[in-house]
C-alpha positions in Angstrom: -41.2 -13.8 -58.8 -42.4 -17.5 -57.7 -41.0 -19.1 -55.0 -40.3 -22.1 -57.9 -36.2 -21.6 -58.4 -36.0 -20.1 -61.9 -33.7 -23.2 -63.3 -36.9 -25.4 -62.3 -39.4 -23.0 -63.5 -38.1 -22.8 -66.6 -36.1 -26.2 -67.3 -37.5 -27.4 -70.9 -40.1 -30.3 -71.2 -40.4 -30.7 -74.8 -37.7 -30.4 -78.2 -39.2 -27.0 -78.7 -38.1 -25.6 -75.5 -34.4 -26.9 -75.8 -32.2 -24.1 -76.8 -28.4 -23.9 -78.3 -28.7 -27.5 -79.9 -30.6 -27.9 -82.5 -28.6 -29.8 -84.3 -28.6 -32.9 -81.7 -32.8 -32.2 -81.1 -33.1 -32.7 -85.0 -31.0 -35.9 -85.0 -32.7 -37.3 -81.9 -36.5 -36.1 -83.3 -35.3 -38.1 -86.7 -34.0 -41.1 -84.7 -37.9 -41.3 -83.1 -39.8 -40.9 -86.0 -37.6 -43.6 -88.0 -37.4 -46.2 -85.2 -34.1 -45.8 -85.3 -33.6 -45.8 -81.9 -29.9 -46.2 -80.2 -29.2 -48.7 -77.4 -26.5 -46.5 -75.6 -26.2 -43.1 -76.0 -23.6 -40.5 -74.4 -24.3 -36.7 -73.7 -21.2 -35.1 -72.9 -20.5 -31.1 -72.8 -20.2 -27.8 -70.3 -22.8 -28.0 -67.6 -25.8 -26.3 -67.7 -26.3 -27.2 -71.4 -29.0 -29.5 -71.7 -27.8 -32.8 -71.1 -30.4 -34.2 -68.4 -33.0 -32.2 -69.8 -33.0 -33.7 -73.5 -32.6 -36.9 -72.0 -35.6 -36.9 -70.1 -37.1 -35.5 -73.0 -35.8 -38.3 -75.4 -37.1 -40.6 -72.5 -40.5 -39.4 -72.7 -40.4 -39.4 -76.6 -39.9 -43.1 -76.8 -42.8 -43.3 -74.8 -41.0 -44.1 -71.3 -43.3 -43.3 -68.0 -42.2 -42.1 -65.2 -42.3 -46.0 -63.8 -40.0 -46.7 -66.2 -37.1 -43.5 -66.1 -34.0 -44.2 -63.9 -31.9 -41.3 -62.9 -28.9 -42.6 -61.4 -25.6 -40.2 -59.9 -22.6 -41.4 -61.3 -21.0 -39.5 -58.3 -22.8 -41.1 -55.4 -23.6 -44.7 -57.1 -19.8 -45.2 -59.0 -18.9 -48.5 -57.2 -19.0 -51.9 -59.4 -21.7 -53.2 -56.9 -23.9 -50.8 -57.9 -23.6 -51.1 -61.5 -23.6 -54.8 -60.4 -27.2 -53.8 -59.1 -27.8 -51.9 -62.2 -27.6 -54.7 -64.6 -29.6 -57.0 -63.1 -32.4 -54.3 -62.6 -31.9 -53.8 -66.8 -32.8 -57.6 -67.5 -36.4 -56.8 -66.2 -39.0 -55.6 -68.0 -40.7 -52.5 -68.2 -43.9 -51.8 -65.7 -45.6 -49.9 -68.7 -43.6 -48.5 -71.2 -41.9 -50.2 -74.2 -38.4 -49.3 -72.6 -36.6 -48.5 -69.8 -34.6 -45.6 -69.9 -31.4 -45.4 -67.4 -29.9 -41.7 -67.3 -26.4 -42.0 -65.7 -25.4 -38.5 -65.0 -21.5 -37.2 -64.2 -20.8 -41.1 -65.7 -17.1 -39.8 -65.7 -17.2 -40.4 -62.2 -17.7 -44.1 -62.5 -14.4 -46.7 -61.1 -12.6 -48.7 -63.6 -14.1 -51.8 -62.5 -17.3 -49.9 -62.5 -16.8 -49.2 -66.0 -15.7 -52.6 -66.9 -19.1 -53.9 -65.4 -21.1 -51.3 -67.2 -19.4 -51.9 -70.9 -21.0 -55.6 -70.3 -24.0 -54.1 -70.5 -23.4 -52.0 -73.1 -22.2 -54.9 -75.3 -24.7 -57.0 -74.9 -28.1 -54.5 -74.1 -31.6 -55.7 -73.7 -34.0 -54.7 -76.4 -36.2 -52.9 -74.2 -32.9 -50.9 -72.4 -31.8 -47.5 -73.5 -29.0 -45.9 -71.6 -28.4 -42.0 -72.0 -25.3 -41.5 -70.4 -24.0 -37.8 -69.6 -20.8 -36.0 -68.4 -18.8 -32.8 -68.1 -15.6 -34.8 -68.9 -15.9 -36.9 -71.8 -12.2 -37.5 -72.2 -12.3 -39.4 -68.5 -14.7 -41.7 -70.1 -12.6 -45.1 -71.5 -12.7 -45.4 -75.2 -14.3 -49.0 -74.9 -17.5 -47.3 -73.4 -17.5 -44.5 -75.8 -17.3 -46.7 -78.7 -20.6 -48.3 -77.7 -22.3 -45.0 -77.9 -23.8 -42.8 -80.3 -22.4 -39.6 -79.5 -23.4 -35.8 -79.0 -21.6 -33.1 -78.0 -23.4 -30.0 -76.3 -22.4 -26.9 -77.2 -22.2 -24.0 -74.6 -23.9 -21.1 -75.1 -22.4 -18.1 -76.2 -22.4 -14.6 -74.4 -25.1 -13.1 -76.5 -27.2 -16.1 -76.4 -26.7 -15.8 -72.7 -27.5 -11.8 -72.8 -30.7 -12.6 -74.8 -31.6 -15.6 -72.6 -31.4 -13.4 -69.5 -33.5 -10.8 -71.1 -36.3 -12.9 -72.1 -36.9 -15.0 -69.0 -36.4 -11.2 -67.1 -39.4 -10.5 -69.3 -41.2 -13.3 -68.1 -40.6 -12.3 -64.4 -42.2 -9.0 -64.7 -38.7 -7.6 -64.3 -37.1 -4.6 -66.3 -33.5 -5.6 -67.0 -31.1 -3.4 -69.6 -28.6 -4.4 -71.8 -25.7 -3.8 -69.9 -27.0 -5.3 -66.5 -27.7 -8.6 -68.7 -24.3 -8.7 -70.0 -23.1 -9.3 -66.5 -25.6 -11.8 -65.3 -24.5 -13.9 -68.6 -20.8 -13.3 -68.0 -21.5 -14.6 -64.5 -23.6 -17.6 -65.7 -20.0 -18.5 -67.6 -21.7 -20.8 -70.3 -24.4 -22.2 -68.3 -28.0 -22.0 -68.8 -29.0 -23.1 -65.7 -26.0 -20.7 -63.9 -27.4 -17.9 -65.5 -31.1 -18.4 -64.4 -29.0 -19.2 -60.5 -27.2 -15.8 -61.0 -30.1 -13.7 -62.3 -32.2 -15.1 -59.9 -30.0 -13.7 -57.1 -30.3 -10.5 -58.7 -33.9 -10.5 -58.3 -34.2 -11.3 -54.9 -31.3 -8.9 -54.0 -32.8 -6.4 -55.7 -36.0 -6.0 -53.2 -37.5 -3.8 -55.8 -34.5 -1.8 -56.6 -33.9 -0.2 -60.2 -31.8 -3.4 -61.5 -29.7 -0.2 -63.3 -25.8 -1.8 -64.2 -24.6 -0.6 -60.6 -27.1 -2.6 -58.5 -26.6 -5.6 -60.6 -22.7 -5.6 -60.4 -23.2 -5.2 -56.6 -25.5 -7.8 -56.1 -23.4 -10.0 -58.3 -19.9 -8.9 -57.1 -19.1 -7.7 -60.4 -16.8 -4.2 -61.0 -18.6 -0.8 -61.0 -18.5 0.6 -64.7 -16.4 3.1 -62.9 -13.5 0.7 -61.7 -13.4 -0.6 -65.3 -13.4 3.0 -66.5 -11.0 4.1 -64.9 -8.3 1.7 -66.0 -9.1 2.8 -70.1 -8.7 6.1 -68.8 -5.5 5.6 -67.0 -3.9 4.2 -70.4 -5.2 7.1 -72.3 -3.8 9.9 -69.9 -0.9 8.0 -69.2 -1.6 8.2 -65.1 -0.5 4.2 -64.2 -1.6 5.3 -61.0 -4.9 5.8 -60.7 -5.6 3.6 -62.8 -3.4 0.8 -60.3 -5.6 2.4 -57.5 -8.9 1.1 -59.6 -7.6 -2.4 -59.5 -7.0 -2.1 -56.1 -10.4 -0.6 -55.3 -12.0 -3.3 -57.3 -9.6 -6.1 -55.1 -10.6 -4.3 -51.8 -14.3 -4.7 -53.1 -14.2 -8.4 -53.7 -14.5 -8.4 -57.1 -13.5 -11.5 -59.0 -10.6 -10.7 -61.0 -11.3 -12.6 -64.0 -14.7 -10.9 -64.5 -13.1 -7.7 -64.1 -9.9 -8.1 -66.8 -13.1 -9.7 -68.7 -15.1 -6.4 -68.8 -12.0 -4.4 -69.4 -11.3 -6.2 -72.2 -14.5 -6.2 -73.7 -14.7 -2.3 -73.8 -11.1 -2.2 -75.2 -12.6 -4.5 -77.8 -15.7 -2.1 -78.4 -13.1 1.0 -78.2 -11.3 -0.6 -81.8 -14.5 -1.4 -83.3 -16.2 2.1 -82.7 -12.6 3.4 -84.0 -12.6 1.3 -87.4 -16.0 0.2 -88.1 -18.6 3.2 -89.1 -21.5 0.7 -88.5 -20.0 0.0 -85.0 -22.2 2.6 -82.7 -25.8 1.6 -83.8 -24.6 -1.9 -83.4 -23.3 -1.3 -79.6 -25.3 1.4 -78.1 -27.7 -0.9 -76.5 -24.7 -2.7 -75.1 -23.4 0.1 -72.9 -24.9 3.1 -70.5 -25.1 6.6 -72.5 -22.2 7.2 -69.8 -20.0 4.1 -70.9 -20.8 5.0 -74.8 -20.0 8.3 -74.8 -16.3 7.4 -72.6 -15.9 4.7 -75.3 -16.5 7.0 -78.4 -13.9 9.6 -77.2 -11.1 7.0 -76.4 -11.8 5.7 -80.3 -11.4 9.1 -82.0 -8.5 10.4 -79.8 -5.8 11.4 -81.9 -3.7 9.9 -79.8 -5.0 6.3 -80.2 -4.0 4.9 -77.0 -6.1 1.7 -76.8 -4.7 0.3 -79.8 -3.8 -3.2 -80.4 -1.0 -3.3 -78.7 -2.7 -2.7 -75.6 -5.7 -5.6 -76.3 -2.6 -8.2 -76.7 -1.0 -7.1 -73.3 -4.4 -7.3 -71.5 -5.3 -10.6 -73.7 -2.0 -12.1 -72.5 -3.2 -11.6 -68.6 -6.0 -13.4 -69.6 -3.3 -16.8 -69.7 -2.3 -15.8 -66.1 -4.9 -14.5 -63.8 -6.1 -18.4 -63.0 -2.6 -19.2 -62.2 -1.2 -16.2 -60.3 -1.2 -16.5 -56.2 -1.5 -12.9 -56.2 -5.0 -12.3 -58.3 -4.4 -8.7 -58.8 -1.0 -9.3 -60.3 -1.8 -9.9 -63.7 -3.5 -7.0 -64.3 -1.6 -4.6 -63.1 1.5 -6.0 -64.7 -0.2 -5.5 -68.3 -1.1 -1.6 -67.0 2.3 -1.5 -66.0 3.6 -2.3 -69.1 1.4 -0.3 -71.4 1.6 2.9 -69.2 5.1 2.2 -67.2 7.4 1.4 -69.6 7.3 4.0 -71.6 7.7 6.8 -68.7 
């Protein structure tokens, strides 16, 4: 692996590399190509998605130089003497480029009177001014600014795009990653592009050479074994609501984030239904799982007794509402085993 951090190494420089919004590349392309160019416009959307990236991108399409590019920290520069600072800078013109592009980023962050001085701007832009504004909060934003802008929202990715993302760029790497190890390292990179790269990155490096096989990957990561996560199906099939309260302890004594684990739990519940209703299910998911995991998963969804059912999926669905909230982390969790298993004894 190069000693380039992977979200650098592989940050997109043109349209084509963009991924997950094609929609707002094909708008932005056809803006371009018609002279149609906005005087304000507003990125908003998870982070990790894009947002600085296509605006440099955009910058460079309208033929800005480097000279000409402003990237300016809404966090660090949100006073109204710099945006004082900022709109006299705007009234110059360009060294060498037929605009000057000003990317505020996290614009959210901004003060009301830094906002008020900024929608001056906005109102009244010079013709050779575009600003790309971008946040992670949009609704923060006043309506007065967001009015003056042409609008796109960035989509986040979803797990499977993640999965796939992770895989390729693994590829790339000279690494050999399998389907269930990059199913974690997107569920760690929760939405973000550039988290994933961070987390499988780590991975990498932890590795040292290691087999990245699903247990060194939740390890590095500080995901669940696939045995903690077992072990907790099992429990609800055999009816033993201890051991399977003993996993979630185990997995709490480990360090493992809660939510991630409830997360994978649910997801082979999920699996256990479709493998139990859908004929097509098992070529579709095979990659998705160890031979060890599919062949656990395949017994709990022929078992006569049917003890992951529905049911079950809306208890463990409805500790998904809690586990942010809960002071104890485990809690959750064990309440929805508890109320599967331990009611009915």
């Amino acid at each position: 692996m190069s000693e380039l951090a992977l979200y650098r190494k592989y940050r997109p420089n043109t349209f084509e590399d963009v991924l997950g919004q094609q929609e707002i590349v094909s708008i932005l392309k056809g803006e371009i190509e018609g002279n149609a160019i906005s005087h304000a416009y507003l990125f908003s959307g998870g982070r990790g998605t894009g947002k600085t990236s296509v605006a440099r991108i955009f910058a460079s399409a309208v033929g800005c130089k480097p000279s000409d590019l402003y990237e300016i920290d809404g966090a660090s520069n949100r006073q109204i003497d710099d945006i004082r600072a900022l709109r006299e800078a705007v009234a110059t013109m360009p060294f060498e480029s037929p605009y000057k592009v000003y990317i505020i980023d996290e614009v959210h962050m901004l003060t009301k009177e830094a906002f008020n001085a900024l929608l001056k701007t906005l109102e009244e832009p010079p013709a050779h001014v575009i600003f790309v504004l971008a946040t992670t909060n949009k609704d923060k934003l006043p309506d007065t600014i967001v009015s003056r802008c042409q609008t796109f929202v960035f989509r986040d990715p979803t797990l499977d795009e993640l999965k796939k993302f992770v895989l390729t760029i693994a590829k790339k790497e000279k690494a050999s990653i399998d389907g269930p190890s990059a199913d974690i390292i997107a569920m760690f990179g929760d939405g973000s592009y550039r988290d994933t790269l961070s987390v499988l990155e780590k991975v990498l490096v932890g590795a040292k050479g290691s087999v990245l096989d699903v247990d060194t990957v939740a390890h590095i990561v500080g995901a669940p074994t696939h045995d903690l996560v077992n072990r907790v199906l099992e429990s609800i099939e055999s009816g033993d609501v201890t051991d399977g309260l003993l996993a979630i302890r185990s997995a709490k004594d480990e360090h493992v984030d809660m939510k991630v684990y409830l997360r994978l739990i649910l997801q082979k519940m999920r699996v256990t239904l479709m493998l139990r209703y859908d004929k097509s299910a098992e070529a579709y998911y095979k990659d998705e799982f160890t031979p060890d995991d599919m062949q656990l998963l395949l017994l709990l969804a022929v078992s006569p007794l049917k003890k992951i059912n529905s049911r079950v999926l809306y208890a463990f669905l409805d500790a998904t509402r809690e586990i942010g909230f809960s002071t104890i982390p485990t809690l959750p969790i064990e309440l929805a085993l508890i109320k599967v298993i331990g009611d009915e004894k």
